[in-house]
C-alpha positions as a Markdown table, in Angstrom:
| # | Residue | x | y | z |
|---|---|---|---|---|
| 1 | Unk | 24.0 | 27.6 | 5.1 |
| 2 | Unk | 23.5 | 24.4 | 6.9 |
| 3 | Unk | 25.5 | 22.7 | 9.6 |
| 4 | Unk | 25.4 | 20.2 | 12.2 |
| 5 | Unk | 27.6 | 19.4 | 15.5 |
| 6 | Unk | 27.7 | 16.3 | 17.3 |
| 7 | Unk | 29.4 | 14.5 | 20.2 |
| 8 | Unk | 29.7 | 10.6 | 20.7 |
| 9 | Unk | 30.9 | 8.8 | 24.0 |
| 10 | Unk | 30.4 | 4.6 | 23.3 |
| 11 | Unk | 31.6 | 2.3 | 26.0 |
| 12 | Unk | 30.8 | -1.5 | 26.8 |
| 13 | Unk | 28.2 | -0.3 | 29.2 |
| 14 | Unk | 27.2 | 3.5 | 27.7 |
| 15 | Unk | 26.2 | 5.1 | 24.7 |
| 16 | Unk | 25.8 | 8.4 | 25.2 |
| 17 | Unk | 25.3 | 11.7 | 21.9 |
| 18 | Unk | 24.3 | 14.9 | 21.7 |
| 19 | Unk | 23.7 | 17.0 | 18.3 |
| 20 | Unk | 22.6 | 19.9 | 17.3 |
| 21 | Unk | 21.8 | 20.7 | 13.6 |
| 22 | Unk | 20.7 | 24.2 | 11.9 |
| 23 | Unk | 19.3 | 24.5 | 8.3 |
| 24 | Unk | 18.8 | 28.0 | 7.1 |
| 25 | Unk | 15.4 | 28.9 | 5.3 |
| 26 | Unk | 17.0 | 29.0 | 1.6 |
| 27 | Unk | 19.7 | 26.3 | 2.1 |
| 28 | Unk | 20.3 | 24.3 | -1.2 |
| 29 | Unk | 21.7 | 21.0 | -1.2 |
| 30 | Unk | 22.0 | 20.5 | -5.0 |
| 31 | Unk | 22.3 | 16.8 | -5.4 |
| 32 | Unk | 20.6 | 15.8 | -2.3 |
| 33 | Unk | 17.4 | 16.5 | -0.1 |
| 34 | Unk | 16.0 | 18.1 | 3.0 |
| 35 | Unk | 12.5 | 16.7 | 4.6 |
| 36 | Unk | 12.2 | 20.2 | 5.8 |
| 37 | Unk | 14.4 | 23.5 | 5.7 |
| 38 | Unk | 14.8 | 26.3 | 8.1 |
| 39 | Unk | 15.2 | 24.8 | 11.5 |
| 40 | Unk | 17.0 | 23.7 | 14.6 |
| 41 | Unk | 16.9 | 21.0 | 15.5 |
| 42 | Unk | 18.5 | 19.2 | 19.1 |
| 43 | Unk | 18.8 | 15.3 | 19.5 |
| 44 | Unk | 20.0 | 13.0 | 22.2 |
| 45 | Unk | 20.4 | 10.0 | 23.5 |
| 46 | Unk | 21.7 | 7.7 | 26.3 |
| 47 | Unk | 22.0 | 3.9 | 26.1 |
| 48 | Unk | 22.7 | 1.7 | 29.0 |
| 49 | Unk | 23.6 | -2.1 | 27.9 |
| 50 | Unk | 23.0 | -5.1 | 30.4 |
| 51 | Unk | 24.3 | -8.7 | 30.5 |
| 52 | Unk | 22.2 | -10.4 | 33.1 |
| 53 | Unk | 24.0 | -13.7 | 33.4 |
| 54 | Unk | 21.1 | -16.3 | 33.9 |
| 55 | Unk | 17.6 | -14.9 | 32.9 |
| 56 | Unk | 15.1 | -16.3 | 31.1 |
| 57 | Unk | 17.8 | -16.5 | 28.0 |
| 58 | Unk | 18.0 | -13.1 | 27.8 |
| 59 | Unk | 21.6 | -11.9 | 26.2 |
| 60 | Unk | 21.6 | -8.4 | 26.2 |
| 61 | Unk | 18.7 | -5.5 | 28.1 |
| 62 | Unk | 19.3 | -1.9 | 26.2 |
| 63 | Unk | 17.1 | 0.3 | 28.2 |
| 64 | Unk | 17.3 | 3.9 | 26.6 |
| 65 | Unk | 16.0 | 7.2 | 26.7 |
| 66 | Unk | 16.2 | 9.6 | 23.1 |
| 67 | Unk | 15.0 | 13.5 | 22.3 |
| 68 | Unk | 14.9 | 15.0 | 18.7 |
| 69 | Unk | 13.0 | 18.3 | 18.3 |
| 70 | Unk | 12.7 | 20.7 | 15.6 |
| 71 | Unk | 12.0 | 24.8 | 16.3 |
| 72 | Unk | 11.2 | 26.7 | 12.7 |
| 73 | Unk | 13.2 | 30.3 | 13.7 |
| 74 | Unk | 10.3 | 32.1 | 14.7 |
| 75 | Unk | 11.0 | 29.8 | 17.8 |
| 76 | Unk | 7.8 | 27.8 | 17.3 |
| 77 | Unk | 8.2 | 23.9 | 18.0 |
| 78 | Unk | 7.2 | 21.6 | 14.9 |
| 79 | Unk | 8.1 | 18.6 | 16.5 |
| 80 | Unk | 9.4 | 16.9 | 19.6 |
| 81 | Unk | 9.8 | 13.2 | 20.4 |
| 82 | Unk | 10.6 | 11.8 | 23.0 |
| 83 | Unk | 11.4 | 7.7 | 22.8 |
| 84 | Unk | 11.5 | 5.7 | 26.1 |
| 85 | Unk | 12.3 | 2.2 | 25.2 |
| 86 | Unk | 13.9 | -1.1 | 26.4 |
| 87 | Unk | 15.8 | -3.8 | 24.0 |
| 88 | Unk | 15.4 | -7.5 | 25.0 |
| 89 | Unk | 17.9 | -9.6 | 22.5 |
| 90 | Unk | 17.4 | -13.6 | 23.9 |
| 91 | Unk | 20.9 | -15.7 | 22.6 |
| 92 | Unk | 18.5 | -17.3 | 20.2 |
| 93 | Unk | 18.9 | -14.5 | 18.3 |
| 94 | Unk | 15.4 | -13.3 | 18.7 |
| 95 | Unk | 14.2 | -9.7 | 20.0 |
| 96 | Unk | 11.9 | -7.2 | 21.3 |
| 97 | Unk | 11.7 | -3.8 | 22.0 |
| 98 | Unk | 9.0 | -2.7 | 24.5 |
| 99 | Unk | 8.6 | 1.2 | 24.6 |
| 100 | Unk | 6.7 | 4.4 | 24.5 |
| 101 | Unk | 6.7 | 7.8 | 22.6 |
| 102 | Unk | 5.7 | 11.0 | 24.0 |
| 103 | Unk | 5.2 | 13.3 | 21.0 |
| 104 | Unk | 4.2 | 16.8 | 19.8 |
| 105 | Unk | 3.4 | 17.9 | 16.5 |
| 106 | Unk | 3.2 | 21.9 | 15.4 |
| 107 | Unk | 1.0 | 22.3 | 12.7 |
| 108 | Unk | 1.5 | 26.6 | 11.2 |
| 109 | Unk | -0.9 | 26.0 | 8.7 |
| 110 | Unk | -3.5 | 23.5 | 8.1 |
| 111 | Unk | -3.0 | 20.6 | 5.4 |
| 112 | Unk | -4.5 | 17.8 | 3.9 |
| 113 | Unk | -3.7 | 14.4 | 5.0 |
| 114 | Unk | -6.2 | 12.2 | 3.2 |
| 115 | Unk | -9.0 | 13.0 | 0.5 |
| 116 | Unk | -11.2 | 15.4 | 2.9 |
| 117 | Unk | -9.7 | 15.3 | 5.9 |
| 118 | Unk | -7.8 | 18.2 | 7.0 |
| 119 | Unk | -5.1 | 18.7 | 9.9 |
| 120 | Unk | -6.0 | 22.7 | 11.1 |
| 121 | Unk | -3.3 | 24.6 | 12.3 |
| 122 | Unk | -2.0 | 24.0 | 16.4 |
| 123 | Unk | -0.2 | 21.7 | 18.7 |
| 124 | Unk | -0.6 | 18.2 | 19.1 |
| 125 | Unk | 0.7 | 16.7 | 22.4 |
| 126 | Unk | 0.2 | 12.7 | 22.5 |
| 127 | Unk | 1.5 | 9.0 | 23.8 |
| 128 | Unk | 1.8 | 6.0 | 22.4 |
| 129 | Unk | 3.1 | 2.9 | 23.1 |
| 130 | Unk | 5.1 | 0.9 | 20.6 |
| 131 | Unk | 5.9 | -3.0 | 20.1 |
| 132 | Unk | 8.5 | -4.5 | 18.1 |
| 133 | Unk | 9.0 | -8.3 | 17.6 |
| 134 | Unk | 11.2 | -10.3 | 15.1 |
| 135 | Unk | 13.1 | -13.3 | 15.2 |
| 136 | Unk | 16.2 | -14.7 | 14.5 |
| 137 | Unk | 17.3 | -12.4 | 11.3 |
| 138 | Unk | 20.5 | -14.8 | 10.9 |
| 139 | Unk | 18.5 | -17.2 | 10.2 |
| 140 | Unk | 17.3 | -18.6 | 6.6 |
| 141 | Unk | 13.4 | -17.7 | 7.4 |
| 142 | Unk | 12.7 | -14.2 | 9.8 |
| 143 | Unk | 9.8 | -12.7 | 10.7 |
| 144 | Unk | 8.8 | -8.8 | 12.1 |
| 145 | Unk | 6.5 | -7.6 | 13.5 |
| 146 | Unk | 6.3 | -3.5 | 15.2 |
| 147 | Unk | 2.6 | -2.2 | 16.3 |
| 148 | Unk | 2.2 | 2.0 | 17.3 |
| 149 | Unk | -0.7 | 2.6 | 19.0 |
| 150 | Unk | -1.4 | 6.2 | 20.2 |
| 151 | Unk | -2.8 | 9.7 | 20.0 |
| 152 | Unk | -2.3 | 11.4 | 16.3 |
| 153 | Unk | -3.2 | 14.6 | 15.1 |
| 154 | Unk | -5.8 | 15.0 | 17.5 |
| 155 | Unk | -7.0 | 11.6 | 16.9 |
| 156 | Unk | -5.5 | 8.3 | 17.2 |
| 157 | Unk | -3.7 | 5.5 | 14.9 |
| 158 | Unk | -3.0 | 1.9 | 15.2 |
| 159 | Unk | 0.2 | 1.2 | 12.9 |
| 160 | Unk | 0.9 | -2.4 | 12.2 |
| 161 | Unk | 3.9 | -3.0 | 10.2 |
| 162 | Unk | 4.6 | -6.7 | 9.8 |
| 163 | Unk | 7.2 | -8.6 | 7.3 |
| 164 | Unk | 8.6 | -11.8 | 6.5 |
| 165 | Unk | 12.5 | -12.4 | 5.5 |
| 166 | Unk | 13.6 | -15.5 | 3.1 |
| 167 | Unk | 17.3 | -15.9 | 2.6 |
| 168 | Unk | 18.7 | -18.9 | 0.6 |
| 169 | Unk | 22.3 | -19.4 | 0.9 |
| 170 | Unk | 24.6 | -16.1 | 0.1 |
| 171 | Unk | 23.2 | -14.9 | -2.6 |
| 172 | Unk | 19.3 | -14.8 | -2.2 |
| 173 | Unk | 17.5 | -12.4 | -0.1 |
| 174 | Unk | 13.6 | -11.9 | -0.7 |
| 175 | Unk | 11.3 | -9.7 | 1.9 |
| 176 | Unk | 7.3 | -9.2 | 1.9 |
| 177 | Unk | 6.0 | -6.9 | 4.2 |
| 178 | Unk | 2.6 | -4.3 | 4.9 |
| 179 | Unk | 2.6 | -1.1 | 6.5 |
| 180 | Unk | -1.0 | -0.9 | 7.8 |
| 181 | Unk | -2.7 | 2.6 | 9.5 |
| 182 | Unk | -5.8 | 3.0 | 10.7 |
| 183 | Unk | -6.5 | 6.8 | 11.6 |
| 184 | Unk | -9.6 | 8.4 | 13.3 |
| 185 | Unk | -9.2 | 12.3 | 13.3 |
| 186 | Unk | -11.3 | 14.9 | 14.7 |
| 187 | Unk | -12.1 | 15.4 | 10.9 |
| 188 | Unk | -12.5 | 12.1 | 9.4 |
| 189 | Unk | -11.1 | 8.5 | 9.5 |
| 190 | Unk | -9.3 | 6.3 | 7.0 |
| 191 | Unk | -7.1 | 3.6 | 6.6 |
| 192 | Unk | -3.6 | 3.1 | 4.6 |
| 193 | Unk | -2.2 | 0.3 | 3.6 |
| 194 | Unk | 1.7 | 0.2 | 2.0 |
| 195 | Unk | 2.2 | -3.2 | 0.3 |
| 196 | Unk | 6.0 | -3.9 | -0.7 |
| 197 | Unk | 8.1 | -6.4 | -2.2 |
| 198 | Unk | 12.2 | -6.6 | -2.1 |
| 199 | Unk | 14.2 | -9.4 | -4.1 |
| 200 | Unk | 18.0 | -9.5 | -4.3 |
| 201 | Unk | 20.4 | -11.7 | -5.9 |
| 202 | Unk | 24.5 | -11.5 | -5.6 |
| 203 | Unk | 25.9 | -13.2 | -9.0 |
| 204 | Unk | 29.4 | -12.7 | -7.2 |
| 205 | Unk | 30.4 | -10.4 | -3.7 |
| 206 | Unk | 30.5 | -7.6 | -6.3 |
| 207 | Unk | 28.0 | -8.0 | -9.1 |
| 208 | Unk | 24.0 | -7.8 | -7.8 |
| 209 | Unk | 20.8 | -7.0 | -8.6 |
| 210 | Unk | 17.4 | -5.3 | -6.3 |
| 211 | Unk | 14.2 | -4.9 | -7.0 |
| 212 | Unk | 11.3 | -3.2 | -5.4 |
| 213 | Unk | 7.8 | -3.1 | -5.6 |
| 214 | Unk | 4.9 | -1.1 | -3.9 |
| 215 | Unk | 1.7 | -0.1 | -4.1 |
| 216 | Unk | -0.2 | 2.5 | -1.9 |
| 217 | Unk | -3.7 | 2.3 | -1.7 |
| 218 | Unk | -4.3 | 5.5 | -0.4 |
| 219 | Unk | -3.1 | 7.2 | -3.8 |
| 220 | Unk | -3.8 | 3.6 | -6.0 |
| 221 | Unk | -0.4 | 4.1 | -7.1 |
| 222 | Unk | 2.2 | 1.2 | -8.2 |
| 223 | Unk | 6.1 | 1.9 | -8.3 |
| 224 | Unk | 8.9 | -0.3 | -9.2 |
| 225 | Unk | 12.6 | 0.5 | -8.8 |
| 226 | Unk | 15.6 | -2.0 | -9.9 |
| 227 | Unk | 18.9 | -1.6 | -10.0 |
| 228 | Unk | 22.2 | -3.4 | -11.0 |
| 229 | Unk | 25.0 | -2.9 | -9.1 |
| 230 | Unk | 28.8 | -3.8 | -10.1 |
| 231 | Unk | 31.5 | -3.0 | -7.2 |
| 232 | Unk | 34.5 | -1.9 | -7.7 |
| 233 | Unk | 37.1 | -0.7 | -4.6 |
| 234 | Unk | 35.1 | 1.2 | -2.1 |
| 235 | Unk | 32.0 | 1.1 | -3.0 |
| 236 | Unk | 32.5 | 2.9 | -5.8 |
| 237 | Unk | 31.7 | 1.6 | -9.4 |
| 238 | Unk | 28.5 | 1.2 | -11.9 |
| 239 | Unk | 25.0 | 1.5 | -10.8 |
| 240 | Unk | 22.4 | 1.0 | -13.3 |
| 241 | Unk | 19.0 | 1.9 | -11.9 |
């Protein structure tokens, strides 16, 4: 069995939720997937928006507090997270979200994470602080930017993730972007580095095409997905992939 409740109040000035989901140990879900099984797991969030008037350009302040953690039914805690943030959004369109993450990590037994370097079994308690920049995305050129830096594992990482949007007109969308990590564990350090590549072209408001492209260099792998999409009412109709 699986199942999952959850309660939304939004206002002009509030967002408020609260969830909780439970995924028993031999739960199935056929056509889709689970990133884990057995668990509960409790999640929550409140969301306070702010329209200053006349400061420095700013639109919009979103300062926000969220919780998501996940107990395995022996009761033991696998993860927590904890996300302390605040949303700047300027009437240029450009934005930036300033914030921190208090985390915990419950290892039961010990894995692998690179070649040689293995996570042994325990709790991980850590901070880190976490940038996000990007610019205008209605307009034609768009850049972004978001940096992690913090404990991990025991260790610590620096995450840089940047990207670079070009639209032309209504029917072009291309996007280049790098997910960077450097790690430095207790039992080794190493570095990964996602490169990835997105195209798109609309023929018509219901006839398109995507592509993607990646390579990790952590496992030297390529991969390549495209797909052809005709719409009918919906959202429903052909996908070739």
């Amino acid at each position: 069995y699986a199942y999952r409740v959850r309660a939304d109040r939004n206002t002009p000035a509030f967002d408020l939720n609260l969830g909780y989901t439970e995924v028993a140990d031999n739960f199935n879900p056929e056509v889709g997937f689970l990133s884990r099984g057995g668990y509960r797991s409790v999640s929550s969030r409140v969301m306070r928006r702010i329209r200053p008037g006349s400061f420095i350009g700013i639109q919009e302040l979103r300062p926000h507090v969220s919780y998501n953690s996940f107990w395995n039914f022996d009761g033991f805690q696998e993860t927590g997270f904890i996300h302390i943030d605040q949303h700047w959004e300027w009437r240029a369109g450009h934005e930036a979200h300033t914030g921190m993450n208090i985390t915990r990590e419950g290892v039961v037994t010990a894995f692998e994470i690179s070649d040689g370097v293995f996570v042994p079994p325990g709790t991980y308690d850590h901070n880190e602080a976490q940038v996000v920049f990007f610019t205008n995305e209605g307009a034609p050129l768009t850049g972004r930017i978001e940096t992690t830096i913090g404990g991990f594992f025991g260790g610590d990482r620096v995450r840089i993730n940047p990207s670079v949007r070009l639209r032309i007109g209504d029917s072009f969308n291309t996007e280049v972007g790098l997910d960077r990590n450097d790690i430095n564990l207790p039992g080794g350090a190493f570095v990964t580095n996602l490169a990835r590549a997105r195209v798109s072209y609309s023929f018509t408001p219901r006839i398109f095409t995507q592509g993607l492209v990646q390579y990790n260099d952590n496992a030297d792998i390529w991969s390549a997905n495209l797909r052809f999409g005709w719409l009918q009412a919906a959202n429903t109709g052909l996908f070739v992939v």
